[in-house]
C-alpha positions in Angstrom: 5.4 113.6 69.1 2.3 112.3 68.4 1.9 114.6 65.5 5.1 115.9 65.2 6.9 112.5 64.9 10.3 112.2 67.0 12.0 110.8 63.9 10.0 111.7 60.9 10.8 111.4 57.6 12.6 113.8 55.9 13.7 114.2 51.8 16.3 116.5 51.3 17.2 117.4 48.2 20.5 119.2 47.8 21.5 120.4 44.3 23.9 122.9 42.8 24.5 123.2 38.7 28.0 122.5 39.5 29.6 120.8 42.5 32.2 123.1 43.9 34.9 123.0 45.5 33.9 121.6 49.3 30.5 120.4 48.0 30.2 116.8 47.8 26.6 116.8 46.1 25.1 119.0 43.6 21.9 118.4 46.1 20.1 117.0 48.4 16.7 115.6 48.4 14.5 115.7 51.5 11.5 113.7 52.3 9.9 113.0 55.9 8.3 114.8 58.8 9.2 117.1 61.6 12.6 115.7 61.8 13.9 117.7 58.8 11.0 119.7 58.0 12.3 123.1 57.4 9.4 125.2 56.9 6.9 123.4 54.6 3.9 123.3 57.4 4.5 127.2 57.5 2.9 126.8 54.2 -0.4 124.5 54.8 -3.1 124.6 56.9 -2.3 122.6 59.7 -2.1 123.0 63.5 1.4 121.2 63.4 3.7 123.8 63.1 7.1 125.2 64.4 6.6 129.1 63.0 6.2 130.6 66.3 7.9 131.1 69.7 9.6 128.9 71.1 10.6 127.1 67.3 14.2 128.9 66.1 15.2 130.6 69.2 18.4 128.7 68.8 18.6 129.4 65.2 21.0 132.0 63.3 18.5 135.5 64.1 16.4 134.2 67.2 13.1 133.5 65.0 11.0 130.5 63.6 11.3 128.6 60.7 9.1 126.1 60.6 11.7 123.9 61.9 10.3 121.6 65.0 13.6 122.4 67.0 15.0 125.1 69.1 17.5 125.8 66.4 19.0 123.8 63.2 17.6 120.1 62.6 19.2 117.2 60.9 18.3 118.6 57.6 20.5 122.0 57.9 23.7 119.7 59.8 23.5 117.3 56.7 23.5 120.6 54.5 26.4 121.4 56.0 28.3 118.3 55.9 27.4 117.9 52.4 28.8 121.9 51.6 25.3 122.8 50.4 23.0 125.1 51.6 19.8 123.6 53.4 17.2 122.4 50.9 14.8 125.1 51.0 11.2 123.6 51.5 9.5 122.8 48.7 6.4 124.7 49.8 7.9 128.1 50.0 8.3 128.4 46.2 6.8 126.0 44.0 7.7 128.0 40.7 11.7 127.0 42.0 13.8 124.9 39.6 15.5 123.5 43.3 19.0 123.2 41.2 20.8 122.5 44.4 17.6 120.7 46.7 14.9 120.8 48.1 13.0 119.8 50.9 9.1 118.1 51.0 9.1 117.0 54.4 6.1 117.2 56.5 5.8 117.7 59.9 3.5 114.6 61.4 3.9 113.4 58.1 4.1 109.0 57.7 4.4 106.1 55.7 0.6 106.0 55.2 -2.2 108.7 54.1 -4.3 107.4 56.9 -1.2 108.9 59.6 -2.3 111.9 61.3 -5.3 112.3 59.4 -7.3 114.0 61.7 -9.5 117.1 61.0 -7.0 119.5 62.8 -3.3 117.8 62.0 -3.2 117.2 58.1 0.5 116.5 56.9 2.3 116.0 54.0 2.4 112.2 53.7 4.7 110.3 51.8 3.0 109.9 48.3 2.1 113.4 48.5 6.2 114.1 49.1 6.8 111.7 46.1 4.7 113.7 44.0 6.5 117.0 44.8 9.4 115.2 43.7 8.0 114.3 40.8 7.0 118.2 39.8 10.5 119.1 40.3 12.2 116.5 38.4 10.1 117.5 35.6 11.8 121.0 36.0 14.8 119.7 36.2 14.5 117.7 32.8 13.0 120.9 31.7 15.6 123.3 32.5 18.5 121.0 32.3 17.5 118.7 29.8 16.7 114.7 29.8 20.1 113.6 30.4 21.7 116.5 32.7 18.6 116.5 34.6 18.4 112.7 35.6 22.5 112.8 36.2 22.1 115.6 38.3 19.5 113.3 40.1 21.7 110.5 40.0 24.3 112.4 41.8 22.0 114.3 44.4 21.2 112.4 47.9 17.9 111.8 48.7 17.4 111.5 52.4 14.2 109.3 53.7 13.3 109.8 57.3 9.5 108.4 58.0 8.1 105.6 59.7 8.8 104.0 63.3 8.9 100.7 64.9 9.9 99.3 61.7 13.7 99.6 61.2 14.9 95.4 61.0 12.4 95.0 58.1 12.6 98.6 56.9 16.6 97.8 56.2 15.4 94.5 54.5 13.4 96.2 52.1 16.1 98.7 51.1 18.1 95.5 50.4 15.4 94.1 47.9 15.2 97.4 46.2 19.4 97.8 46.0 19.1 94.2 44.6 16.2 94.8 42.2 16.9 98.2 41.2 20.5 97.6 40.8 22.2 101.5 40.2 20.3 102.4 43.3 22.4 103.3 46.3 21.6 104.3 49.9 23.2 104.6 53.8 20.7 103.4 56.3 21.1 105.3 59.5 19.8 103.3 62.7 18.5 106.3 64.3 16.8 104.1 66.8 20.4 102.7 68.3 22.0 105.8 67.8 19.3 107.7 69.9 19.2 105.3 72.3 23.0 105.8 72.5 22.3 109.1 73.3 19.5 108.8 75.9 21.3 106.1 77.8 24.9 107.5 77.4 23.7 112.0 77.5 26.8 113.1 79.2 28.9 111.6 76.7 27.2 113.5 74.3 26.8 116.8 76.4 23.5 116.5 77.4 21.9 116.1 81.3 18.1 115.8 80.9 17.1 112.5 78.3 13.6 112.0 79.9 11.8 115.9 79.6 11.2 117.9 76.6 12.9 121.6 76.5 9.9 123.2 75.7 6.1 121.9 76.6 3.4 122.1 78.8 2.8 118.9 81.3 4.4 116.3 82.9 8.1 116.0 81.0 7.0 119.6 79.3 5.1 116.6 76.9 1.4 117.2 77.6 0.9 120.5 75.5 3.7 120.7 72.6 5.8 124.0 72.3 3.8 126.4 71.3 3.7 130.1 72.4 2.6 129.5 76.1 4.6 126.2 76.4 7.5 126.2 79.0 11.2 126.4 77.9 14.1 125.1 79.0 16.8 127.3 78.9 18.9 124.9 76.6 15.4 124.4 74.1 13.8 123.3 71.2 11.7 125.4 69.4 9.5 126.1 65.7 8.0 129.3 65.0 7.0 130.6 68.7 9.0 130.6 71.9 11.3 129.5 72.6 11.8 127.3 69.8 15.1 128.7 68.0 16.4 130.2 71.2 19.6 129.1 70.3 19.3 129.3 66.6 21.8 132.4 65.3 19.7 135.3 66.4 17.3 133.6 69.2 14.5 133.5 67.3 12.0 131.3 66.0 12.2 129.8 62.4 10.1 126.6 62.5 12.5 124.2 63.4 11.2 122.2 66.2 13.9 122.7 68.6 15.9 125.0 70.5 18.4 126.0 67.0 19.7 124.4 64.7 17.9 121.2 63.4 19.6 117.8 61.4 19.0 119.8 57.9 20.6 122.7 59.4 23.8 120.7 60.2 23.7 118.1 57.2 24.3 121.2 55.1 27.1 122.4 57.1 28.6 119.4 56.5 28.3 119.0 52.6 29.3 122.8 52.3 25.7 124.0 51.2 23.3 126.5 52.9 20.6 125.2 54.7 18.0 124.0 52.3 15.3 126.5 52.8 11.7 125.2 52.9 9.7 124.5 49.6 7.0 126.5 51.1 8.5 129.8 52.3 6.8 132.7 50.0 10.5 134.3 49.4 11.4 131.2 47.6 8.1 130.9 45.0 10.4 131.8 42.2 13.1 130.0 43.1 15.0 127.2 41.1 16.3 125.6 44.2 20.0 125.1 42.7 21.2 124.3 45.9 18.3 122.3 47.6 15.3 122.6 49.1 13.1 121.2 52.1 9.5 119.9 51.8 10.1 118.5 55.3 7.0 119.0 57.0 6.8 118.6 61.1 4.0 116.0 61.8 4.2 114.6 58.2 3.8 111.2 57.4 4.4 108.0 55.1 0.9 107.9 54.3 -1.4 110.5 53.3 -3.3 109.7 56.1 -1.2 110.6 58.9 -2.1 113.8 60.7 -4.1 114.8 57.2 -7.0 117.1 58.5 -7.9 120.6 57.8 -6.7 121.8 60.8 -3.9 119.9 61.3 -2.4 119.7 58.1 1.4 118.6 57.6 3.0 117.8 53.6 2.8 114.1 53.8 5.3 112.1 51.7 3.3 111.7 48.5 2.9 115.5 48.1 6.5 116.2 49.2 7.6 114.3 46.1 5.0 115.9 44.3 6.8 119.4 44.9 10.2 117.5 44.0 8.6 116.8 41.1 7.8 120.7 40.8 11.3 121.3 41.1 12.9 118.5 38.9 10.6 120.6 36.0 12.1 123.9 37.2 15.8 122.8 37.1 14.7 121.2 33.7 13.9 124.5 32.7 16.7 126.3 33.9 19.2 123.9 32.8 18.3 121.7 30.5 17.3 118.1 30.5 20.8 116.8 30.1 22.3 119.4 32.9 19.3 118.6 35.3 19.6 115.1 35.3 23.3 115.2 35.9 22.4 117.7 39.0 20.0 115.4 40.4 22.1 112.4 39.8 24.8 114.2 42.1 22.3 115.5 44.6 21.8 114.1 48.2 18.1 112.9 48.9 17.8 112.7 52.5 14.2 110.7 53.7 13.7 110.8 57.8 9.7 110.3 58.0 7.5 107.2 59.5 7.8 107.9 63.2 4.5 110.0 63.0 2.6 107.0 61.4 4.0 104.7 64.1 2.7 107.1 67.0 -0.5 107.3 64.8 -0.6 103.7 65.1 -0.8 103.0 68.9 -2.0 106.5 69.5 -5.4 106.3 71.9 -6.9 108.4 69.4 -6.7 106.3 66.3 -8.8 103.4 65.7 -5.8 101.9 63.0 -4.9 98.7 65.4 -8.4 97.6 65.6 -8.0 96.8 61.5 -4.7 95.8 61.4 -2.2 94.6 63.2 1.4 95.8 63.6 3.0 94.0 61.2 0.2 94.8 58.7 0.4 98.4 59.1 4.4 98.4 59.2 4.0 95.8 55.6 1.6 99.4 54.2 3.9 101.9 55.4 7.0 100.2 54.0 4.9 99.5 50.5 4.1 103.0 50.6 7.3 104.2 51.2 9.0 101.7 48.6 6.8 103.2 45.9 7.5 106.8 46.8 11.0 106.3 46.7 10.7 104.9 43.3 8.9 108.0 41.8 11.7 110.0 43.6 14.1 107.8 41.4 12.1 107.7 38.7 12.8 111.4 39.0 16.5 111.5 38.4 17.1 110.7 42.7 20.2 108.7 42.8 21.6 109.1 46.3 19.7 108.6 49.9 20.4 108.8 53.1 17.6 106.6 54.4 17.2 107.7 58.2 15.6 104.9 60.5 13.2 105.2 63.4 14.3 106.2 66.7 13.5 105.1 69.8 10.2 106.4 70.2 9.2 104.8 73.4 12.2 106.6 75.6 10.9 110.5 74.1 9.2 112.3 77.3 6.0 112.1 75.8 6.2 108.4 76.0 8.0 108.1 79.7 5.0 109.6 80.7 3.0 106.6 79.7 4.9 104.2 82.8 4.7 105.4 86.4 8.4 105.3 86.4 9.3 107.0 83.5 11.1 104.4 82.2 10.9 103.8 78.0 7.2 102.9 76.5 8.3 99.1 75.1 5.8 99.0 72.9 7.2 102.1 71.1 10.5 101.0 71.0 9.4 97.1 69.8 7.2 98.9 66.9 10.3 100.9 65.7 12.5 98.2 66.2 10.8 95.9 63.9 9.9 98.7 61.3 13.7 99.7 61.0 14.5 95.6 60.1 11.9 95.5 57.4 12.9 98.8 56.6 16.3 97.5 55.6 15.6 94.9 54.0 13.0 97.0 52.0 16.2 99.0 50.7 17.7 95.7 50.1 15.2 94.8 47.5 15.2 98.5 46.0 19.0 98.4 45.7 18.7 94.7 43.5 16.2 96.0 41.5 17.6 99.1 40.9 21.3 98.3 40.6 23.4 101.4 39.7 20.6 103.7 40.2 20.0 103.6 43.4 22.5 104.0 46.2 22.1 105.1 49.6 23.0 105.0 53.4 21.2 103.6 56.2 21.6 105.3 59.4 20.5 103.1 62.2 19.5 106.0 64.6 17.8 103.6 67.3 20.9 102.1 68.3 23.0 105.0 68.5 20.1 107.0 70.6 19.6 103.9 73.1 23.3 104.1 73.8 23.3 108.0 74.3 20.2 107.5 76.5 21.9 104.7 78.8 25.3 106.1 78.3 24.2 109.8 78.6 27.7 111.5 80.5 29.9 109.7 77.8 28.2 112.4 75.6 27.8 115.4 77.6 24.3 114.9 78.8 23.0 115.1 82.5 19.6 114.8 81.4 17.8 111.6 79.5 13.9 112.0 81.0 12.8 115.1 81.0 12.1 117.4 78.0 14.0 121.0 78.6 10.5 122.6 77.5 7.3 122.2 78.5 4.7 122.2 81.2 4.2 119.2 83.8 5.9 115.6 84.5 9.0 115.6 82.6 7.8 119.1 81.2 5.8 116.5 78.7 3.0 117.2 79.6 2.5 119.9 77.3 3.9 121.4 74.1 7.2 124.2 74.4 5.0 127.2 73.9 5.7 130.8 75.3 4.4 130.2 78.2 5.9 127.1 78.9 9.1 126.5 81.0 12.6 126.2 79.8 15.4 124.9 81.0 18.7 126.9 81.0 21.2 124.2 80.5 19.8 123.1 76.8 23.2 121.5 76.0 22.5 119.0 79.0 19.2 117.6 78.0 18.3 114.9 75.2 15.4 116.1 74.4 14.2 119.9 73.7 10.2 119.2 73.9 7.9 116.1 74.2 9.2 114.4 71.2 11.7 116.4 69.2 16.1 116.5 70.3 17.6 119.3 71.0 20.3 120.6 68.7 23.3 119.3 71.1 21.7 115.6 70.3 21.0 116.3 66.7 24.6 117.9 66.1 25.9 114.8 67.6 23.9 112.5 65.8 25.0 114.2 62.4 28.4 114.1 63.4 27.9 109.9 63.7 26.7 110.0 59.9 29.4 111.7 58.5 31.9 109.9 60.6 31.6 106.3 59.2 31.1 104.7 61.9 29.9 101.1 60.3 28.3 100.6 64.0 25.4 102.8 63.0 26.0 104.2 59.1 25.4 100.6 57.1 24.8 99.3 53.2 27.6 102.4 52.2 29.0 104.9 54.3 27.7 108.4 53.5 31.0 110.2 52.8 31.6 107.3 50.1 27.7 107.4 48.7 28.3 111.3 48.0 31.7 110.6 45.9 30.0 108.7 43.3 
């Protein structure tokens, strides 16, 4: 996970010209990293990338994505409980109006520029995602005209999942914006408790192994990540190799970094859309996105910097909203300004990025804490991300399922840092105190923005801390140990072809080093669309997609 972020940020954008019947958006809106990326690292030059064996083996047709799972991510489950199809990433087809979504997260992508900006793990940081956005609400005006495109916006959901260690100020924030912006909506999902809810609690939630990634080489399969030679658990995570998407419909790999399907995968299920395919994905230059898109990118950041070398390269934020921005001009174009802006106004944005920029942060190879300090760096990445969001509803963005940072410390990757392989603290304090500023970030956004920006939190730390200490209560045998991978907790390297597997996927919390499995993810987009006011805060998701 250190450049493929546990919880990363993730815009999805699902649209459709008309909300039918079963659809609760027009589309959705995605910006973040590997959490919901659906394909846009296919598209860049980067090392960070889920298009290969052991990626999508869970996923409908066996084969990778570009997803950082085994199968479907959180991206394709919100798809599906909004009854759209997954936001497509934006990457795959930048000529695409995106009528019904579309995706710019990065994988490794943060908060900050500066996160995974190494030579060899460039991302697709936050402004950079903000700038997408920006294309494809131009498009949108364009196709649909001014005011259909930005009602379209205004209706759409735009999900945010970046940044970690920061969820108490991160939900903050979103109040200052909700009271500045005024119209400006959004559910803030406490990924951190719900994960935790997970790892503690894994037979509860079907799984058995909370500690070890699926797929990897190493100690918890979170040394090497899942790449062609990585080790598999026979219940896996996946992205483009083996034996990511070995449980995805048709066992193979599709890019998703787990073992099927990923968050996008089973959002869309749930709002009766497709799976947003990724922005990148060459079939879908052309394409007007009228259902959504993904511009997700695995190892994307916040900021630019994160994981933004040659090498390396995931779709940070800035340039995932900078393909939304593509495709805002593309449903412009198609449907006119007026039409567009309505679209977008009904679309879901979904943003689950910032955990790469965290990892960045305390990672041994960055030198990042020796100019800042925590709180510095968690005051940039929420700035950052503040901004972005505001081009996104500057764009016609209206709805946003704002996805907070996980419990980082308790991945395998980050066991393997304690001789007993108990949680990393100083993960978990980092995302703990991101996720409060994070809120009240949203705060702020919300007064300023009034009307025009609504969203829901998700408070996915909490919920993950009870799974992990409450594991049988949902299914799970497993809280440690990655299901593939090579070494300690099969974290000691990446889920690759060669790794090892485990063959009870459904039992473990984890699929690889860093990324869930698509048992957890199900579950933790089942949570979201189930109200429950424990982790789903500012407005529950099922009410933020009637407006």
């Amino acid at each position: 996970m250190a450049i493929s972020s546990f919880l990363s940020f993730f815009f999805l954008l699902i649209c459709c010209f008309k909300i039918c019947q079963g659809q609760l958006v027009p589309a959705a809106y995605m910006f973040g990293d590997s959490l919901i990326d659906v394909g846009n690292n296919n598209h860049i030059a980067t090392i960070i990338k889920a298009n290969f064996p052991y990626n999508g083996r869970d996923f409908p047709g066996g084969q990778p994505t570009g997803r950082f799972c085994n199968g479907k991510n959180t991206a394709d489950f919100i798809a599906e409980k909004l009854g759209i199809p997954t936001p497509p990433p934006y990457l795959s087809d930048k000529n695409n109006q995106f009528l019904k979504g579309v995706s710019f997260a990065s994988g490794g992508a943060g908060i900050f520029r500066t996160t995974n900006g190494a030579l060899i793990s460039f991302a697709l940081h936050m402004s950079q995602q903000v700038q997408f956005f920006s294309v494809v609400q131009q498009r949108l005006v364009k196709q649909l005209g001014a005011d259909a495109g930005m009602k379209q916006l205004s209706k759409s959901l735009f999900v945010v999942v970046i940044g970690n260690k920061y969820n108490q100020q991160l939900q903050t924030m979103l109040k200052g914006l909700k009271a500045e912006l005024k119209d400006i909506n959004y559910s803030f999902i406490d990924t951190y408790a719900l994960l935790l809810d997970i790892v503690q609690n894994p037979a509860i939630h079907g799984f058995t192994e909370v500690k070890s990634a699926c797929c990897g080489l190493g100690r918890l399969k979170a040394t090497v990540p899942c790449t062609p030679v990585a080790l598999v658990c026979p219940n896996r995570n996946k992205a483009n190799f083996l034996f990511n998407g070995i449980d995805f419909p048709g066992g193979k790999p599709t890019g998703r970094f787990n073992n099927g399907k990923n968050a996008a995968d089973f959002i869309a299920e749930n709002v009766g859309l497709p799976t947003p395919p990724p922005y990148l994905s060459d079939s879908n230059k052309n394409n007007v996105f009228l259902q959504g898109v993904s511009f997700a990118s695995g190892g994307a950041g916040i900021l630019n910097s994160t994981n933004d070398h040659p090498y390396n390269g995931t779709i940070y934020l800035s340039k995932q909203v900078g393909y939304f921005y593509e495709v805002q001009q593309r449903l412009i174009k198609k449907m006119g300004e007026s039409a567009a802006k309505e679209h977008l106004t009904n679309s879901l944005f979904a943003i689950v990025i910032g955990s790469n920029d965290l990892f960045n942060y305390f990672s041994s190879k960055s030198k990042i804490h020796l100019t800042k300090s925590p709180q510095e760096y968690i005051d940039l990445m929420l700035s950052t991300l503040s901004n972005q969001l505001m081009q996104i509803q500057g764009l016609g963005g209206r709805k946003y399922l704002i996805v907070g940072i996980g419990p980082l410390g308790c991945t395998p990757s980050q066991r393997l840092r304690n001789s007993s392989e108990n949680c990393y603290d100083e993960a978990n304090n980092l995302a703990t105190i991101y996720n409060k500023a994070l809120q009240s970030m949203l705060l702020k956004l919300k007064s300023n923005l009034k009307e025009h920006f609504n969203y829901s939190y998700f408070n996915i730390y909490d919920f993950l801390i009870d799974l992990i200490q409450n594991p049988t209560t949902y299914g799970f045998l497993e809280v440690k140990s990655a299901c593939c991978g090579i070494g300690r907790l099969y974290a000691e390297g990446p889920c690759i072809p060669i790794s090892t597997y485990c063959p009870n996927r459904s039992d473990h919390i984890f699929w690889d080093e860093v990324h869930p499995t698509e048992a957890t993810t199900k579950i933790l987009v089942n949570t979201l669309f189930n109200n429950t006011k424990q982790y789903v805060t500012s407005m529950n998701l099922v009410n933020l997609l009637a407006l």
